[in-house]
C-alpha positions as CSV (number, residue, x, y, z in Angstrom):
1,X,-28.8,18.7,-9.3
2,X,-32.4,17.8,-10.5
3,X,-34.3,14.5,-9.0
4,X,-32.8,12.2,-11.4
5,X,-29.3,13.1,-10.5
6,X,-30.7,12.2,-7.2
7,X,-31.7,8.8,-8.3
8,X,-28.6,8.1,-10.2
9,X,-26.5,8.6,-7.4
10,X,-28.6,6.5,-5.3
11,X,-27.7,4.0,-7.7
12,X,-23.9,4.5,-7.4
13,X,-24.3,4.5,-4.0
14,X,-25.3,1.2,-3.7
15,X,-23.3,-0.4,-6.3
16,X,-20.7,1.8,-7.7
17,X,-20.1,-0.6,-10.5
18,X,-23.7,-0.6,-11.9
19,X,-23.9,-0.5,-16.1
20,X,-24.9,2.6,-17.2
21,X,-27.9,0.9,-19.3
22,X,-29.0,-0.2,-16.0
23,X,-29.0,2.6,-14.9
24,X,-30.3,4.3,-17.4
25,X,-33.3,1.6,-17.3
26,X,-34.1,2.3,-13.8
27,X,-33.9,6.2,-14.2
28,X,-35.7,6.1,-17.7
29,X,-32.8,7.5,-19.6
30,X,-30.8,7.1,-22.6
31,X,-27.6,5.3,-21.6
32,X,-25.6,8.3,-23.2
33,X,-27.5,10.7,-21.3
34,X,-26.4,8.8,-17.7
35,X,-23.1,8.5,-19.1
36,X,-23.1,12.5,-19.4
37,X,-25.0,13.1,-16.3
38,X,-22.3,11.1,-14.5
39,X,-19.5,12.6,-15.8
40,X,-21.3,16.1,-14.3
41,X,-21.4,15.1,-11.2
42,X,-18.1,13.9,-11.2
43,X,-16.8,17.2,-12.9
44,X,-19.0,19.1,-10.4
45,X,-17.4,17.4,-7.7
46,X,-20.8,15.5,-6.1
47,X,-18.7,12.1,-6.8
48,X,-15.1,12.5,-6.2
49,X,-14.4,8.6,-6.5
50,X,-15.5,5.3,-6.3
51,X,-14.7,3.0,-3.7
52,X,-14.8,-1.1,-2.8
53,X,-16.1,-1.9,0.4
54,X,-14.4,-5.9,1.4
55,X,-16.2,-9.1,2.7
56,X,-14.2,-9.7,6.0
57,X,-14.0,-13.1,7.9
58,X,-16.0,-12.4,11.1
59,X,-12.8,-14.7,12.6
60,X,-10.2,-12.2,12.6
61,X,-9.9,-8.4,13.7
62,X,-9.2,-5.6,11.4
63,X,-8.3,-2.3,11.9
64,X,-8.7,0.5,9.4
65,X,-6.3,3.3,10.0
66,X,-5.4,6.8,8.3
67,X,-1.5,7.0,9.0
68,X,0.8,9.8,8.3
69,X,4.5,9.2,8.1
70,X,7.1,11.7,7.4
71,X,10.3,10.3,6.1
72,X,13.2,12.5,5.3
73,X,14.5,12.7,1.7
74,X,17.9,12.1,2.9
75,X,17.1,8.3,4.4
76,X,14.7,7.7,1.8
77,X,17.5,8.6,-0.9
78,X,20.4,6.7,0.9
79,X,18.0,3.7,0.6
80,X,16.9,4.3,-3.0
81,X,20.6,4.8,-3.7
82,X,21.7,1.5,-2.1
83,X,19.1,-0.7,-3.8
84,X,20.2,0.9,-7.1
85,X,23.5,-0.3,-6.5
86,X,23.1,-3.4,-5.5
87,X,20.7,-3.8,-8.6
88,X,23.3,-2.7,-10.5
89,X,25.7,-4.7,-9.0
90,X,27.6,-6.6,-11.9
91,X,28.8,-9.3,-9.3
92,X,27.5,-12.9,-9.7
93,X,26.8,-12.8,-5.8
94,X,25.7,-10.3,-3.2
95,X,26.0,-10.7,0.8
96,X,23.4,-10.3,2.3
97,X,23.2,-10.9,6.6
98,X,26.7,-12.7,6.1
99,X,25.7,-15.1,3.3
100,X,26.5,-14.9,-0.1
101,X,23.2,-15.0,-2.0
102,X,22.9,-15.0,-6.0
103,X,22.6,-11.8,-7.7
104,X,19.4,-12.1,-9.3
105,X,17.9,-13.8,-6.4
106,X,19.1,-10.1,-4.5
107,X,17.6,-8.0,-7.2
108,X,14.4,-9.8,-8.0
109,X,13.5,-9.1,-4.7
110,X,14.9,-5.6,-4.2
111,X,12.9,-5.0,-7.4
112,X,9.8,-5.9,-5.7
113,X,9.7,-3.8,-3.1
114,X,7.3,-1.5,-2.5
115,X,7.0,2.5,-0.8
116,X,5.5,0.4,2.2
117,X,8.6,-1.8,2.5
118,X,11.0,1.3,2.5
119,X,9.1,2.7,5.4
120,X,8.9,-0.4,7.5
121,X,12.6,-0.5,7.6
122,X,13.1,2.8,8.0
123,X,10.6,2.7,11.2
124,X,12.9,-0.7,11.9
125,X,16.0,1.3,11.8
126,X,14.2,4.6,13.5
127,X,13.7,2.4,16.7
128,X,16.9,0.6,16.4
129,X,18.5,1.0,20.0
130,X,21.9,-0.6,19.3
131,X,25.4,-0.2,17.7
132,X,25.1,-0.9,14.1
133,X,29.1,-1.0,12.6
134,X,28.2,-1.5,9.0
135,X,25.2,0.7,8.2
136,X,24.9,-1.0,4.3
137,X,25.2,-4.1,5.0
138,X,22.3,-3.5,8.2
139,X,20.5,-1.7,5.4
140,X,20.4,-3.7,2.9
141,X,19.9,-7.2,5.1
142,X,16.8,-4.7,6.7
143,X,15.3,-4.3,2.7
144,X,16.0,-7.7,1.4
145,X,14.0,-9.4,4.3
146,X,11.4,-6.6,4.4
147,X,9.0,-8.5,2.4
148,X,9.2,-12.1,4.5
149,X,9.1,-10.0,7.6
150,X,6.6,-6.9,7.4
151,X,3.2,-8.4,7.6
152,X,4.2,-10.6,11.0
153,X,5.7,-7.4,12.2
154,X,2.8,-5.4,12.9
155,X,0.5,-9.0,12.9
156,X,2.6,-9.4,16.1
157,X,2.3,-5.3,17.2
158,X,-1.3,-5.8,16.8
159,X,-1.5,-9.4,18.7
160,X,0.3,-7.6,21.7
161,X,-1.5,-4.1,22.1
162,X,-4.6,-6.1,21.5
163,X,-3.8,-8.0,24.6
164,X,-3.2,-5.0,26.7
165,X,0.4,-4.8,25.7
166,X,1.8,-7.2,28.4
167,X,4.1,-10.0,28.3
């Protein structure tokens, strides 16, 4: 890595979406020489990825977090399996927390969920303390209201530990 790598990647660093030509302006270059100088260092492993850093309102708290969850393929399959099923499902109507809901209404939802969805219920079900009789119905109430419910979830776990946690 000579000076001008340097300089390029002083560049990057403060604005990972700078042209090239740019670039290559400031670091008098060719534009297919950056380009190749770039892909180097990427190659090289210097830059391993670009990133976006967000404009936050100074109003509200936020709370970056690395978190590692372990889920077991068996749970994660059993849910899998059940929203295939009801996806599947050639019935004009699916229950759903004792109500008869339309089909499609069922499976455009189910068909939006997403990885995080799966494990918020499965932490939902993890710290379930009570009798639950009929585990597919519980389970499939759990995913269809996943997406209305997830966000005010841990908005609300947040709210609370942020307040010391009582009350």
């Amino acid at each position: 890595m000579d000076d001008l790598d340097r300089k390029i990647l002083s560049l990057l660093a403060k604005n990972a979406r700078m042209p090239v030509k740019e670039i290559a302006e400031q670091v008098a270059l060719t534009s297919p020489a950056v380009s190749s100088r770039i892909h180097k260092l990427e190659t090289d492993g210097i830059i391993s990825g670009y990133t976006v850093v967000l404009n936050r309102p100074a109003d509200r708290v936020y709370v970056d977090a690395l978190i590692s969850l372990s889920v077991t393929p068996s749970h994660r399959d059993e849910l899998v399996e059940l929203m295939l099923d009801t996806v599947c499902s050639t019935k004009s109507s699916i229950r759903v927390a004792g109500e008869e809901l339309p089909a499609e209404v069922v499976r455009s939802r189910l068909l939006k969920l997403t990885g995080a969805h799966l494990l918020y219920v499965l932490d939902r079900v993890r710290e379930n303390t009570t009798d639950v009789r009929h585990v597919r119905q519980y389970l499939l109430t759990a995913l269809y209201n996943a997406p209305l419910t997830m966000d005010n979830h841990y908005a609300l776990m947040v709210g609370h530990d942020l307040s010391g946690g009582s009350g």
